[in-house]
Backbone bond lengths (Angstrom), bond angles and torsions (degrees), N, CA, C in turn:
res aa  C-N    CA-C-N  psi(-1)  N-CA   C-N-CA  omega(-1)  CA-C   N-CA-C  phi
1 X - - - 1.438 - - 1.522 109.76 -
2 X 1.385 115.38 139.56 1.185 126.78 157.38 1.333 130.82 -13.52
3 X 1.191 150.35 152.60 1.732 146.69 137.81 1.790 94.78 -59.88
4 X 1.177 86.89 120.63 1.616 110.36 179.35 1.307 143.24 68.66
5 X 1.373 89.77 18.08 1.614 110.44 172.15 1.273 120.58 -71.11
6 X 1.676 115.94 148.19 1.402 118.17 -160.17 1.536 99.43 -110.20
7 X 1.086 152.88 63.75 1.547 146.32 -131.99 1.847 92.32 -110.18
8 X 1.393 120.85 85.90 1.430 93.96 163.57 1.344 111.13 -98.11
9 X 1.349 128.71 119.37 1.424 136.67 -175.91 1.508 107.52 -101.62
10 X 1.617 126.89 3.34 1.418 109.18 142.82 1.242 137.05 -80.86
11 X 1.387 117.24 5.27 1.519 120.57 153.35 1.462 118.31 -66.43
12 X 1.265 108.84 0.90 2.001 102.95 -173.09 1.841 105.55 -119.34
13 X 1.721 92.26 16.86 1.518 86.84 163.79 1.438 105.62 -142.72
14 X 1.342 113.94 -178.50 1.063 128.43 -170.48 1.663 121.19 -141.36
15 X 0.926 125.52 -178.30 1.535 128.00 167.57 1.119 127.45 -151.20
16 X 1.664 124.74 73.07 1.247 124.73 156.95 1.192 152.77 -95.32
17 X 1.652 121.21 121.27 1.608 118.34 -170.17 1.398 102.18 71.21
18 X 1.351 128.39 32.18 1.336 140.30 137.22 2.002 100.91 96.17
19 X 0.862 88.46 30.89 1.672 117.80 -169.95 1.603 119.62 -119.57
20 X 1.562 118.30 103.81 1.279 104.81 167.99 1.602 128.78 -44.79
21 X 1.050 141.34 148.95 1.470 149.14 -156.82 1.227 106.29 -151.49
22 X 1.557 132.30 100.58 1.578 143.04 167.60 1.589 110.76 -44.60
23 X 0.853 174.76 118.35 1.220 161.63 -173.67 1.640 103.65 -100.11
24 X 1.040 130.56 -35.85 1.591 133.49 177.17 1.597 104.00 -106.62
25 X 1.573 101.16 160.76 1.464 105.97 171.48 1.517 112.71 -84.05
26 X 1.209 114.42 148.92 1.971 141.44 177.10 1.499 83.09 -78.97
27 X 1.609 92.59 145.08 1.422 126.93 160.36 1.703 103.21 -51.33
28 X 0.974 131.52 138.11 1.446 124.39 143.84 1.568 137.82 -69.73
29 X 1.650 90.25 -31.45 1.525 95.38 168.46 1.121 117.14 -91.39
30 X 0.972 134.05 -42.02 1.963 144.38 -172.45 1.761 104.84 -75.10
31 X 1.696 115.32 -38.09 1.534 107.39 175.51 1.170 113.17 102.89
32 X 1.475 111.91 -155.02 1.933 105.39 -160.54 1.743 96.63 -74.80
33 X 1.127 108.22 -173.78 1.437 117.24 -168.90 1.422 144.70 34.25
34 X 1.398 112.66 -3.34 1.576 143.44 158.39 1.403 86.60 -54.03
35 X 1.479 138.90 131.50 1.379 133.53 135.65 1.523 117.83 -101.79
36 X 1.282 134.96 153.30 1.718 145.84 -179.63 1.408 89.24 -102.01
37 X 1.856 95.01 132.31 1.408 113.68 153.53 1.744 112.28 -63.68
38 X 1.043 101.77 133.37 1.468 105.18 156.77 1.392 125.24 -98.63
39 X 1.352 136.03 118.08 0.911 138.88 -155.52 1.998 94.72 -123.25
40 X 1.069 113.55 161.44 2.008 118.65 166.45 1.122 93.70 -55.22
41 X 1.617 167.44 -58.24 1.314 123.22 -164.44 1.849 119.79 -136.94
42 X 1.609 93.48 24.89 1.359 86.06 -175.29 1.973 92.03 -157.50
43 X 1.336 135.43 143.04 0.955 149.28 179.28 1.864 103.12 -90.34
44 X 1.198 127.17 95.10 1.678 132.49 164.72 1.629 140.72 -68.51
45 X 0.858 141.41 139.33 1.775 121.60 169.18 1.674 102.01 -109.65
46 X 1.592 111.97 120.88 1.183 90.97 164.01 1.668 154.48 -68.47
47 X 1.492 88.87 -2.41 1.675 119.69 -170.40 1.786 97.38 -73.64
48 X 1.036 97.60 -70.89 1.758 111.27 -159.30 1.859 102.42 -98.70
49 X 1.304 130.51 -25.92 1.127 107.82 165.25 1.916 85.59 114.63
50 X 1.275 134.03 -31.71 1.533 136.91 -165.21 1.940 99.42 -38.41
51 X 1.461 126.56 152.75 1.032 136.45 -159.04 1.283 104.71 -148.61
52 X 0.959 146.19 99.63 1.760 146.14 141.31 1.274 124.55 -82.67
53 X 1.469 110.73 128.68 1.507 86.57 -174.69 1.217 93.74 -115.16
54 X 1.641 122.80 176.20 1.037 134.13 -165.09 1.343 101.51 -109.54
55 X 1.749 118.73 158.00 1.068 122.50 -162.53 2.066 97.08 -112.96
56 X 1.440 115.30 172.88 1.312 121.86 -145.12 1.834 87.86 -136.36
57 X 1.378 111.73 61.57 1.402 127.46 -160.97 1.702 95.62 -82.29
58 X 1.645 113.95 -12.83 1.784 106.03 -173.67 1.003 96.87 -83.22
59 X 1.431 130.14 -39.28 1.674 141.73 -145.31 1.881 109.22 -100.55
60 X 1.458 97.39 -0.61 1.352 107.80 171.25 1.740 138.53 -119.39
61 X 1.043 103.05 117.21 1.729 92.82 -150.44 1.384 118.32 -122.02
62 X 1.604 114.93 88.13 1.310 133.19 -140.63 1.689 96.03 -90.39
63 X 1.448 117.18 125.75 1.519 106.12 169.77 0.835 123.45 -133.21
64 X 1.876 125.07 126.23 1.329 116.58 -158.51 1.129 106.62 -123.36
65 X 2.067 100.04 140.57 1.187 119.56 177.01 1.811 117.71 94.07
66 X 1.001 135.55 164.47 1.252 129.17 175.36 1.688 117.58 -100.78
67 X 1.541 118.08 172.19 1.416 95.77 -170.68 1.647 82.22 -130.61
């Protein structure tokens, strides 16, 4: 970490039913403890640069078959 970085990394867990709980998604490439920014339309890693974007499943309105 940086000189003067504010890193609180107990906001990215949780504890439920006596069970640690990740609250954000892990890098896939970098591994456990890497966390991804989540951003409105795309999931980031700041380590390696990895990019997912998210899909727009309200704004899309698939209809199948004829009636």
């Amino acid at each position: 970490m940086g000189r003067g970085s504010n890193v609180q990394v107990w906001k990215y867990y949780s504890i439920e039913d006596g069970r640690l709980k990740r609250n954000r998604k892990e890098c896939p490439r970098c591994g456990r403890g890497v966390f991804m920014a989540e951003h409105s339309d795309r999931v980031t890693c700041g380590k390696c640069g990895y990019t997912e974007f998210k899909r727009k499943e309200a704004n899309q309105k698939i209809t199948k078959g004829k009636k």
